[in-house]
N, C-alpha and C positions, 0 to 999 in steps of 0.2 A: 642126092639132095644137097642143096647148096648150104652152106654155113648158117646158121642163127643170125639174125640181126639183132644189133644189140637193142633195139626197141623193141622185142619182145620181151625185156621184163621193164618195169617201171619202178623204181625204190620210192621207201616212205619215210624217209631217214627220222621224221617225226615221229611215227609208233612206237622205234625203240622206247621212249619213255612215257608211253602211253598207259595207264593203270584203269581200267573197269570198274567202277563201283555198283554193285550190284543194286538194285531197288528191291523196296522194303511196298506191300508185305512177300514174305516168301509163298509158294504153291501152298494150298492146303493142308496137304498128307504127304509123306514121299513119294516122288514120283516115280522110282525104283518100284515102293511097293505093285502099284499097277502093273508095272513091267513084269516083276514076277510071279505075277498070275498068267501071262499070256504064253502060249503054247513054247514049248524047248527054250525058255527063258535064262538058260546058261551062257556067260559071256562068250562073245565072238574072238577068237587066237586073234596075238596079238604074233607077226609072225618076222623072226630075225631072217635077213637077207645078206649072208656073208659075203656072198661071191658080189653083190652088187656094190655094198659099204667097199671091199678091198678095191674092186675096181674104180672108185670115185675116191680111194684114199680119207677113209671116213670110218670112223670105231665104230659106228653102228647106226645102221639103216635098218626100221621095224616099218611092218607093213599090219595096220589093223584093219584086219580082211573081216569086211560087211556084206559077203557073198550071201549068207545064211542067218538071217536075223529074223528070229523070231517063226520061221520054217519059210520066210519070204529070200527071196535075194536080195534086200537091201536095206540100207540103215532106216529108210522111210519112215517105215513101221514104230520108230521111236519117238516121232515126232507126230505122227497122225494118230498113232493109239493116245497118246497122252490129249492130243487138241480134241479129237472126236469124243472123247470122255469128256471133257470138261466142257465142250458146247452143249451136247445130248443132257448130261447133269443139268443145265442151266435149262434147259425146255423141260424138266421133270414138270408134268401139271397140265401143261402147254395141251398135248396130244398129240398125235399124227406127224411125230418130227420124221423131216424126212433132209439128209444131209445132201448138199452138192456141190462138187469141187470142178476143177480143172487138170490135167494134167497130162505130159508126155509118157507116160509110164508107171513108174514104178510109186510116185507118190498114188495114185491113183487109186492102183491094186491094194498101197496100206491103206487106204481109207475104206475101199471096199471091204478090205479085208475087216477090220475094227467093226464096219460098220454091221458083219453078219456077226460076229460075237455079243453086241450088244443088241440084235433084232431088228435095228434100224434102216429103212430103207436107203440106199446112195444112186446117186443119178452121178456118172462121170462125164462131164467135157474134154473132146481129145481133138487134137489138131487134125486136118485129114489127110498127110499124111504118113500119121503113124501104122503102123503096119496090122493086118486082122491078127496076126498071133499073139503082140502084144492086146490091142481088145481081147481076144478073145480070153485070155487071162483072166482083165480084169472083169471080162463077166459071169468067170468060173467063181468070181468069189463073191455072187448074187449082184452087180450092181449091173447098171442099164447103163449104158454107153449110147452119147450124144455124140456125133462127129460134126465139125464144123471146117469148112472147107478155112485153107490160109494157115497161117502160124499159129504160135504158142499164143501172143498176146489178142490173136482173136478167140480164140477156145476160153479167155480170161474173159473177155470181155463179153461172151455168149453166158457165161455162167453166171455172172454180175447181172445182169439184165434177165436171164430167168429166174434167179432168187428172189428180186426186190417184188414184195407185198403178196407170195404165195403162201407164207409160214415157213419154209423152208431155211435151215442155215447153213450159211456158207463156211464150209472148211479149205481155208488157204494156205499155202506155206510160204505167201509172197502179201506184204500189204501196202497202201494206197492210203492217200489221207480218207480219216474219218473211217479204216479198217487196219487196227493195230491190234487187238488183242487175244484175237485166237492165232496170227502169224507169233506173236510172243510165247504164247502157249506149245506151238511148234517146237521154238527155238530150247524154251522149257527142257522136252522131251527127249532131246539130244543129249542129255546131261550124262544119263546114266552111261553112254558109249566114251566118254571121255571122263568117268568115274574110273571107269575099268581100264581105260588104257594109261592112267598115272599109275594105278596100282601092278598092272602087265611089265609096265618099262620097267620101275624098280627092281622086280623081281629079275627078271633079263640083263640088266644091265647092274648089279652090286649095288643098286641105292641111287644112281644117276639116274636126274630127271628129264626131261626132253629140253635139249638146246631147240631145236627148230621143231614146226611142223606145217605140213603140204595140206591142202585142202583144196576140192574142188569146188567152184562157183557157180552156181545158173541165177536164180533169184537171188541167192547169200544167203539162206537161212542158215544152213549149215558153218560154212562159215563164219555168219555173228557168231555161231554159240562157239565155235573154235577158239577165237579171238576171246570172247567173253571170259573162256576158263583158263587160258594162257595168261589173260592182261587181267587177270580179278585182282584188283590194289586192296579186297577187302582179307586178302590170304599172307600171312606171313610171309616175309621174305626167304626168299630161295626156292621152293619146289617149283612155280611156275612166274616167278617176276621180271626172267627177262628171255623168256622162250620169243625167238622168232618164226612169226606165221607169216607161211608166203601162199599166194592164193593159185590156183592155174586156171581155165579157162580159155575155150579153143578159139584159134583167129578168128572164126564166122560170128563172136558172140563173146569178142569181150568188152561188156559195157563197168565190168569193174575197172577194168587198166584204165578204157576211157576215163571212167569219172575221176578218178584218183589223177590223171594229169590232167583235166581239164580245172579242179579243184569242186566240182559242185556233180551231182547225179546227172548222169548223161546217158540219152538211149542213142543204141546205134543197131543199123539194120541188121536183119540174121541170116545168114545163107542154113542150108542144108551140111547135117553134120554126123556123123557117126558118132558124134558126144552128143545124144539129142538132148538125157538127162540135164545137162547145159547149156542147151541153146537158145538163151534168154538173150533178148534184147533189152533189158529194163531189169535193176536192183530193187528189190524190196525196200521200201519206205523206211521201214524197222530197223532194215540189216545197215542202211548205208551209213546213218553216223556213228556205229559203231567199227564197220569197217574203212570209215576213212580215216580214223583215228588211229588203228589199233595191225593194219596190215600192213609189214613191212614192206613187201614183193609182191605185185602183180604178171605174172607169168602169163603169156600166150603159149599155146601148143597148136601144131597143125593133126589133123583126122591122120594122117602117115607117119608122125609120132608117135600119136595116142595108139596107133595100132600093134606099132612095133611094141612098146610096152609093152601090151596086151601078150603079144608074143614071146619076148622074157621072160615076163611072170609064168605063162604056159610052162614054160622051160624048169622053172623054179618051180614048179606043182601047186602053182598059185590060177586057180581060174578068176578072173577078173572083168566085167566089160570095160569100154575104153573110159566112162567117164572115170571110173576108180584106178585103172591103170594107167590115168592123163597126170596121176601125182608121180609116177614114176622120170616120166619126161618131163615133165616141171624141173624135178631136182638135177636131173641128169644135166638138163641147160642151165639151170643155177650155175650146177660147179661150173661147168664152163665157160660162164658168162662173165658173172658176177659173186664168185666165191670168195674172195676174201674182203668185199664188199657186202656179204651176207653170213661174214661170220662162219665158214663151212670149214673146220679144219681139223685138226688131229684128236679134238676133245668133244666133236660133237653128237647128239645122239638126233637122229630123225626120226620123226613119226610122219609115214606116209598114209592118208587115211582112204584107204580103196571102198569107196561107197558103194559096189554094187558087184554081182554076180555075172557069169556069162549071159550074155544075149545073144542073137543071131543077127546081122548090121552087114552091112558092103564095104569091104573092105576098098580105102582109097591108097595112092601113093604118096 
């Protein structure tokens, strides 16, 4: 494989002093509470990687493994349990809610999944071609799967145009003007996973908080709420004031790096990718002004990196798919890219956020 280019990552030299102000009013009720009603609701390991921190010359590389969340393989679950509650609440009276999303995967299955805890029917839209094992999942967990031939953003735009005027509401984790506030509600939901991994690192690490952290992109939900709780200016100084987040993101689909050097939100076409989880052409509405603010490093990875990850962590008794094992190789081209331009050196602590569980994908080179 030939060397990195160094335009596979893009800096943001502005975020470093970028601070979050959270909006008022806050959620309801805790949104943890919710969480700890839903099945095996014990935080996910927060898990130290010696051999990989020594080999990058790094005091500590942690990896918060989202393989098992919530009996699901993925962080999803954290952000659809919390949106689908708080959409389904708001039709209380209504009757006959019936929910319907979009999705490559795994958000899908958490919506499904939520949606048979609370009784409520879910209709999924899925690109076609995601594979029947993946449906077949999501309709183990009672919901009806719609295939729509084309990409991710035609599967969006099928389920946009069957919601409007049936009664039905739309659960997204990506939003579009004049559709912000159940993807907010998403972003919400993620809270309690990076609740538990301030409190994991301390313990790990004698009281040090996270210098950096990796996060994977497709729409950006995930990543606003990364950005969100790294850059909150509404938190005292020092536990999280000047953590650097660097984003990754595979060459077929990254419309975060575009936007961030074109300077405004930019789609860009998508090829086929073993990071399907991320195979977004288009940033969430929601997600973009806060990740253009607030994201240090925009990382590309090729599907033959994201794999080989994959393979390491195997190696480290870490089962991963590629998009959660795409923050491995993020950091890995960090240091060698752009590491003392990113701050990566003998005091720092990473948190690599592996959003998802094994899957079964084509291995490319």
């Amino acid at each position: 494989m030939p060397p990195p280019s160094q335009t596979q990552i893009h800096l943001n030299p502005p975020a470093s002093a970028f601070h979050y102000q959270p909006p008022s009013p806050t959620p309801p009720f805790p949104i943890s509470l919710l969480h700890s009603l839903l099945p095996s609701p014990s935080p996910t390991p927060l898990r130290p990687l010696p051999t990989v921190a020594a080999a990058l010359n790094l005091p500590h590389v942690l990896l918060k493994d989202e393989s098992r969340r919530f009996t699901l393989p993925s962080f999803k679950i954290l952000g659809a349990s919390w949106a689908v509650f708080r959409a389904v609440a708001d039709r209380v009276g209504v009757g006959g809610v019936r929910v319907m999303t979009c999705s490559e995967g795994n958000w899908g299955r958490a919506v499904a999944f939520m949606g048979r805890l609370l009784g409520v029917g879910v209709v999924v839209y899925v690109p076609g071609y995601m594979s029947e094992e993946t449906r077949g999942r999501i309709r183990g967990e009672g919901a009806e799967v719609r295939v729509v031939e084309g990409w991710y953003e035609d599967a969006v735009a099928a389920a946009r145009e069957a919601v409007e005027g049936n009664g039905s509401v739309l659960v997204m984790d990506v939003g579009w003007e004049g559709y912000e506030e159940v993807p907010k509600w998403v972003v919400e939901g993620y809270q309690t996973m990076l609740d538990e991994t301030d409190a994991q690192v301390l313990s790990i690490t004698g009281g040090k908080p996270a210098t950096h952290a990796v996060v994977p992109v497709g729409c950006g939900s995930i990543a606003q709420a990364v950005v969100q709780h790294y850059k909150n200016g509404a938190k005292e100084q020092g536990a999280n004031s000047a953590t650097t987040v660097l984003s990754v993101e595979p060459d077929t689909a990254a419309c975060l790096k575009a936007s961030l050097e074109a300077g405004k939100m930019t789609s860009v076409p998508t090829q086929d990718s073993i990071m399907c989880g991320m195979n977004c052409g288009a940033l969430s509405t929601t997600a973009w002004p806060v990740l253009e603010r607030g994201i240090d490093g925009a990382v590309m990875v090729t599907d033959g990196e994201s794999h080989q990850a994959v393979l390491e962590l195997q190696e480290l008794g870490v089962t991963a798919g590629p998009c959660g094992a795409a923050t491995l190789a993020a950091l890995k081209k960090a240091c060698a890219l752009k590491r003392d331009r990113l701050g990566l050196d003998d005091q720092s602590v990473v948190v690599l956020f592996c959003t998802e569980g094994p899957r079964e994908y084509a291995s490319r080179p």
